[in-house]
N, C-alpha and C positions, 0 to 999 in steps of 0.2 A: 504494500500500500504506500502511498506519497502523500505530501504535501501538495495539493494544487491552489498557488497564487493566480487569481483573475484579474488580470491585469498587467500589464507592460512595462510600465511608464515607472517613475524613478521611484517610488514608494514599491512596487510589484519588487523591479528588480535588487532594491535593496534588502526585501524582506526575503526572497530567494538566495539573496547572498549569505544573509545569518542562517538559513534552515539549513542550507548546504553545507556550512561552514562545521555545521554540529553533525553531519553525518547523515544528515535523512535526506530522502531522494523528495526531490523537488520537480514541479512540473509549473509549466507559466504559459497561459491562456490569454489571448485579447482577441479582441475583433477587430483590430487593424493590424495593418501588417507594421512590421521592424522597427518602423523610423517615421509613425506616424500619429502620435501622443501628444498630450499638453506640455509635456516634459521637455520637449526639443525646443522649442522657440523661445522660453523667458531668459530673465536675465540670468539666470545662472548664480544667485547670490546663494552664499553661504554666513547666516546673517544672526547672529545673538543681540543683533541691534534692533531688530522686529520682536520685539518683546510684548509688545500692545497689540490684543486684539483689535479685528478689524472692528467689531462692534465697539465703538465708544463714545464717552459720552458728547450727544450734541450732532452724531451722523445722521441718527433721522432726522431731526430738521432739517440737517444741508442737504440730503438728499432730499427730500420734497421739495426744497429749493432747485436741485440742482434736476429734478424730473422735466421743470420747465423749460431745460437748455439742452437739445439734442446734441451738444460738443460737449457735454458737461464729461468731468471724469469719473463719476459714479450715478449708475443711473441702474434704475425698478422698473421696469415695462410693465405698467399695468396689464394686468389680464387677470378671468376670472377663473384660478386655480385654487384646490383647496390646499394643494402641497406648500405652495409659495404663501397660501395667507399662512398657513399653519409656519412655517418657515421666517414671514414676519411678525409672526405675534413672538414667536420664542428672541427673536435680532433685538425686536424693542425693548423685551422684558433684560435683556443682556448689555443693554446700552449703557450700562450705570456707572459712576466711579466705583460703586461697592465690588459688584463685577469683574472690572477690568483691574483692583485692586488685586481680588481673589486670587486672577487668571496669568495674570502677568506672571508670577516665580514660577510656575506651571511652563508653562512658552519657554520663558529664559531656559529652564533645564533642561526641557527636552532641545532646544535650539544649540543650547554650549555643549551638553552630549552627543550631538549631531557633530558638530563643526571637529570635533577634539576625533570622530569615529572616523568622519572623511578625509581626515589627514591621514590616519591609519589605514583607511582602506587603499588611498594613494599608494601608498607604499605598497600594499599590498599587491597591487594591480602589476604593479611591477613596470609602468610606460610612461612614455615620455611628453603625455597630453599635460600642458600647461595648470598649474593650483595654483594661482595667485593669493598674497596673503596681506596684500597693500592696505586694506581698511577699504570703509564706503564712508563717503561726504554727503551730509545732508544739507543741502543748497536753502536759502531762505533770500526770498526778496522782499522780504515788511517785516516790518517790526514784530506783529503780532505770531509769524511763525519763526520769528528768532528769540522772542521771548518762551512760547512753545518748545522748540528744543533745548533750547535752552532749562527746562523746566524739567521735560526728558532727559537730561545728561545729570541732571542734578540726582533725579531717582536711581537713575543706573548707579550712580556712585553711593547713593544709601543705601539700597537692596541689593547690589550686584556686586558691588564690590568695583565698577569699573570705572577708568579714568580715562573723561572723554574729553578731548581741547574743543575749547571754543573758541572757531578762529573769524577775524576779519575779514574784509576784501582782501585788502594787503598781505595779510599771511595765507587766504587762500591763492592768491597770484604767484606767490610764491613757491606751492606747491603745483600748481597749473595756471602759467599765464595764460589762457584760452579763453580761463573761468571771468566773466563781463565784469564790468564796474553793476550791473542791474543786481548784482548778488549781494544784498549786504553782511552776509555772516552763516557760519555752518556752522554745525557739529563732527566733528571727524570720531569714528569707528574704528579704530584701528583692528580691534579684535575682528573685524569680519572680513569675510574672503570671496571667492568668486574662480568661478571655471565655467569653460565651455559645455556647455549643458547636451548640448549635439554627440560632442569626443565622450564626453564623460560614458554615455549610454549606451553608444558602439561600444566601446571597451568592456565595457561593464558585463554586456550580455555575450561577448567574445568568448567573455572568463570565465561565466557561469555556464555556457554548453560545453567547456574544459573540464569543468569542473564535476561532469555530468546530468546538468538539470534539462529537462526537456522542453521544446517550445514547441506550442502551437496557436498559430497566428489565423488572419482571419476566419476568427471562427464565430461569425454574427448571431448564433442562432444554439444560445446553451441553454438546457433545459437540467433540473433536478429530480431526484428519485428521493423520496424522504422514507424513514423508519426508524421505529422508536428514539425519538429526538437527535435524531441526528442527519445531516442528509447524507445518505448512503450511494447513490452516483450522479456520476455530472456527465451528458451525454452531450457532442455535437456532432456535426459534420463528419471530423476527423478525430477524435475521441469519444471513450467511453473509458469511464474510469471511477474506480471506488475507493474516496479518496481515506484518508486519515484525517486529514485537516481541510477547511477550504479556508481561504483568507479574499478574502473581497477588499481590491484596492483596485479597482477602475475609474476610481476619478470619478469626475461628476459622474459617470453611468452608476456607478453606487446606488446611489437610493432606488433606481429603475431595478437592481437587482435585486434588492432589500426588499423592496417590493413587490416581488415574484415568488417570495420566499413569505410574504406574509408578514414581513417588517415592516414599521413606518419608522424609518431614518429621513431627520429633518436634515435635507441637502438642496442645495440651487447652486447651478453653474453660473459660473461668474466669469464670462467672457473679456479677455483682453487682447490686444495688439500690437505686432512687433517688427519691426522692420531691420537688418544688417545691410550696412554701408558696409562696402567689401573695401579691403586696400584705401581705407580712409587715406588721403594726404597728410593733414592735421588731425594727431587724433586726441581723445582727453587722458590724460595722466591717471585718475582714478576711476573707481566705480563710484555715481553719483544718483543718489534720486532727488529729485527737482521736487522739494515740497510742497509749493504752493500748487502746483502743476500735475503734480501724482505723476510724474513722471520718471522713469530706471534708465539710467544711459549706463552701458556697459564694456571698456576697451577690450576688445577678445583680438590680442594680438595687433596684427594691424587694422582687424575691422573694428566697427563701432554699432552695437545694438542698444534700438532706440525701443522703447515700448511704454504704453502706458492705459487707462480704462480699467473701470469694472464695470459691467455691461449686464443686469443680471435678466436674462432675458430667455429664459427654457437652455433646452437642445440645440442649440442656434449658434455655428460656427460662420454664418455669413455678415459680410465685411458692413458697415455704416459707416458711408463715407463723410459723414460729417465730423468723424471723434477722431478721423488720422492726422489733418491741418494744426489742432490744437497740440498733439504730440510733438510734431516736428516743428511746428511754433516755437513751442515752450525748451526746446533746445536748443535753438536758435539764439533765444533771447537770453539762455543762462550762459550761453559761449559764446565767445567770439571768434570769426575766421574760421568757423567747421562749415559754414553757408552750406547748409544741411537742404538736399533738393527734397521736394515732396513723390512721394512713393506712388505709382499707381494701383488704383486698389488690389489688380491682381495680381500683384506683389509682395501682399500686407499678409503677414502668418499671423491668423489665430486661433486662439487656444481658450479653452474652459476650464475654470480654476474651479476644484468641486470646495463649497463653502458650508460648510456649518453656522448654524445661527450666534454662537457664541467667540466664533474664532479658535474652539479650540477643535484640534483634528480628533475624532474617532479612533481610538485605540482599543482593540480586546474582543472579548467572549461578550455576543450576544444572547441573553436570556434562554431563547426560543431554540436554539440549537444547542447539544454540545460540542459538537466538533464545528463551530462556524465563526470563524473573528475576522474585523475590518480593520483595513487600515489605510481612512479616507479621511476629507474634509480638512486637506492642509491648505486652503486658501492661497498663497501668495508664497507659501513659505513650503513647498513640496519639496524642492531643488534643498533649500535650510534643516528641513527636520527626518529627507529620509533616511540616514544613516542611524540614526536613531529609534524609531519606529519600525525596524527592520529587526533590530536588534532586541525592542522591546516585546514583538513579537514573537520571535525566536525561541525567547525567556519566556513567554506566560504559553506558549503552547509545550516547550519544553517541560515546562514545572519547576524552572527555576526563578529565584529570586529577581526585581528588575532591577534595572542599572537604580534609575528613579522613581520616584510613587507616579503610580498611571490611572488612580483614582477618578482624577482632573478630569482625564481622558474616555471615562467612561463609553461604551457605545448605548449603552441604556439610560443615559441621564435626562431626556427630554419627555 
C-alpha cells in the first residue's frame, strides 16, 4: 500500500519529499500535466516576513471599497454562492486584531520552519539552481504605510525576536539606485529569501521519481471507494489504487475534492498575475513588494518577475485586463530606468492561490476519514510554508511528534 498525494504543485511535492524520505512508497496524482500548477508562476519568496494573515483588521472595508474599482488589487466578485458566502462570513469573523494576534506566532513558525527546511532540502537536492538569501524590501510611498511597517518591524522584534532596519530613500538608493525618489522608506527583511519557483519544481520532482515515488498526471476524473471510515480506493483513468494515506493538497481544487468526499472545507481561489521580463537590461538589486500597490517584483537572475492581484472570483484562470496596467504601473513608478513595457494579455500567467478564511493553511486528519489529511489553503505563502507542511505531514501521518504545535492548523476548525 502507498501514500497517495493529490496534487503536484509545491505543497504535493514537498509533502512527497518527507513521506519518501521516511521510507514509504509514495504516489502523486494531478490533473495537469508537469509544469502546469499555481506553483510555477509566483514570486518564489521564501518569506518569515508574511507573518500576518491575509485576513486583517480593516480589509473588509477596503475591499468593499476596493469592489468598486475593476484595477483594484483585491477584489470579491459578487455572485450568489453559498461556499463563498459561507467562506465570507468565517474572512469577516477572522478580520480582528484578536485574530490576527492569535494567528500570527502560528504563521511565523511554521514560515521560519519552512525557510530553515528549504535551505536543507537545497542541499539536499544536491544542484546548482540558484537560493538567494538577500532579504525582501518592503517599499512605502506615504507616510501612513511607513508608519505601518514601521509598526510591523517593531512586532517582529517583540514577538520574533527579529531585527528589521528601517531604511530611507537615501539608504534604500544605496542599496539599489533604481529604487525612485517616489519611495519614501522600507523595511528590509533580511531573514527572507527567494528562488526560482519554475527550477525549484523540475528539480524537485526529478529527485523524487529517483527517489522512487510514482506520478501520475493528467488524471481529471478521480473518483473514491469508501469503507469503514476510511477511503479505501482512489480510481482514474490510469490508476487504481488502495491507498494507506491520501493527503489532498491540490490547491484551490481542494475544497471541490473535500466536497466529493462529503467535506465542507471553507476555500476560494484567489487569482493572481504575473509576468517575467526575460534578460532585463537594468535589473533591481533585491526582492521587493511595493506596498501600497500589492505588488512582488522578483530578480530571478537576469530576468525580472512582476506580479500582483487577488482576484477572488470561483475557478476562473482567465486574464482581466484591467488589473495588469496597474501592476506594471506600480513598478514603474517604484523604479526608475526599468521603463517596464506593458504585457499582452496572452502573455500574462495566472494562477489560483487556494485561500482559507482565516489565513491560516489547513494542516492534518480530517474528522470524517481516518486515513485522509490536507494540506491546502497557503494563500500567498505556498512557495514560504511548503517545506514545512510536508514535513508536518510526514510527522502526524507517521505518529510522530511535530516539528511545531499544528493545533493553529486545524482542518476541522470552521
Amino acid at each position: 500500500m502507498a501514500d497517495v498525494v493529490l496534487g503536484a504543485g509545491v505543497i504535493g511535492l514537498h509533502t512527497a519529499y518527507y513521506l519518501a524520505k521516511t521510507g514509504r512508497k509514495v504516489i502523486v496524482v494531478d490533473q495537469n500535466s508537469a509544469d502546469n500548477n499555481c506553483s510555477f508562476g509566483n514570486a518564489g519568496y521564501l518569506s518569515p516576513s508574511h507573518f500576518i494573515p491575509l485576513a486583517t483588521p480593516g480589509i473588509v472595508w477596503q475591499g468593499l471599497k476596493w469592489m468598486l474599482d475593476n484595477t483594484s488589487p483585491f477584489y470579491i466578485k459578487p455572485r450568489l454562492d453559498g461556499a463563498l458566502m459561507k467562506w465570507g462570513y468565517h474572512f469577516y469573523k477572522s478580520a480582528n486584531h484578536k485574530k490576527v494576534t492569535e494567528n500570527a506566532p502560528h504563521l511565523y513558525n511554521l514560515l521560519l520552519l519552512s525557510r530553515n527546511l528549504s535551505i536543507d532540502l537545497h542541499r539536499d537536492l544536491d544542484t546548482n539552481y540558484p537560493f538567494y538569501t538577500d532579504g525582501c524590501l518592503m517599499l512605502c510611498t506615504n507616510n501612513e504605510s511607513v508608519k505601518h511597517e514601521t509598526d510591523l518591524a517593531m512586532l517582529a522584534k517583540k514577538d520574533f525576536g527579529l531585527d528589521i532596519p528601517l531604511l530611507s530613500n537615501k539608504e534604500l538608493k544605496e542599496m539599489d539606485p533604481l529604487i525612485s525618489q517616489n519611495v519614501l522608506g522600507a523595511a528590509y527583511y533580511p531573514i527572507d529569501c527567494h528562488l526560482h519557483p519554475g527550477q525549484m519544481m523540475s528539480i524537485l520532482k526529478d529527485y523524487l521519481v529517483k527517489m522512487g515515488v510514482q506520478f501520475y498526471f493528467n488524471e481529471k476524473n478521480i473518483s473514491f471507494e469508501k469503507k469503514d471510515h476510511k477511503i479505501s480506493k482512489i480510481i482514474g483513468e490510469n490508476i487504481s489504487v488502495n491507498p494507506e494515506n491520501i493527503i489532498i493538497a491540490a490547491g484551490s481544487w481542494s475544497g471541490q475534492v473535500a466536497a466529493s468526499l462529503g467535506i465542507d472545507l471553507p476555500l476560494q481561489a484567489g487569482k493572481g498575475y504575473s509576468y517575467t521580463y526575460k534578460n532585463q537590461e537594468k535589473n533591481i538589486k533585491y526582492p521587493a513588494i511595493l506596498v501600497d500597490h500589492r505588488v512582488a517584483m522578483t530578480p530571478l537572475g537576469t530576468d525580472l518577475r512582476v506580479g500582483g492581484t487577488m482576484e477572488v472570483a470561483g475557478l476562473d484562470l482567465s486574464i482581466s485586463q484591467n488589473r495588469i496596467p496597474p501592476i506594471i504601473n506600480a513598478a514603474n513608478y517604484y523604479y526608475d530606468e526599468l521603463s517596464l513595457y506593458l504585457p499582452k494579455p496572452t502573455e500574462i500567467w495566472s494562477g489560483l492561490r487556494p485561500l482559507s478564511p482565516d489565513g491560516l493553511p489547513y494542516i492534518g486528519k480530517t474528522k470524517r476519514f481516518d486515513n485522509l489529511f490536507f494540506g491546502c489553503g497557503h494563500a500567498m505563502i505556498g512557495i514560504s510554508a511548503a517545506a514545512a507542511t510536508g514535513l508536518l505531514l510526514s510527522q502526524l501521518i507517521s505518529g510522530q511528534k511535530t516539528e511545531i504545535p499544528v493545533s493553529a492548523f486545524d482542518v476541522n476548525r470552521f
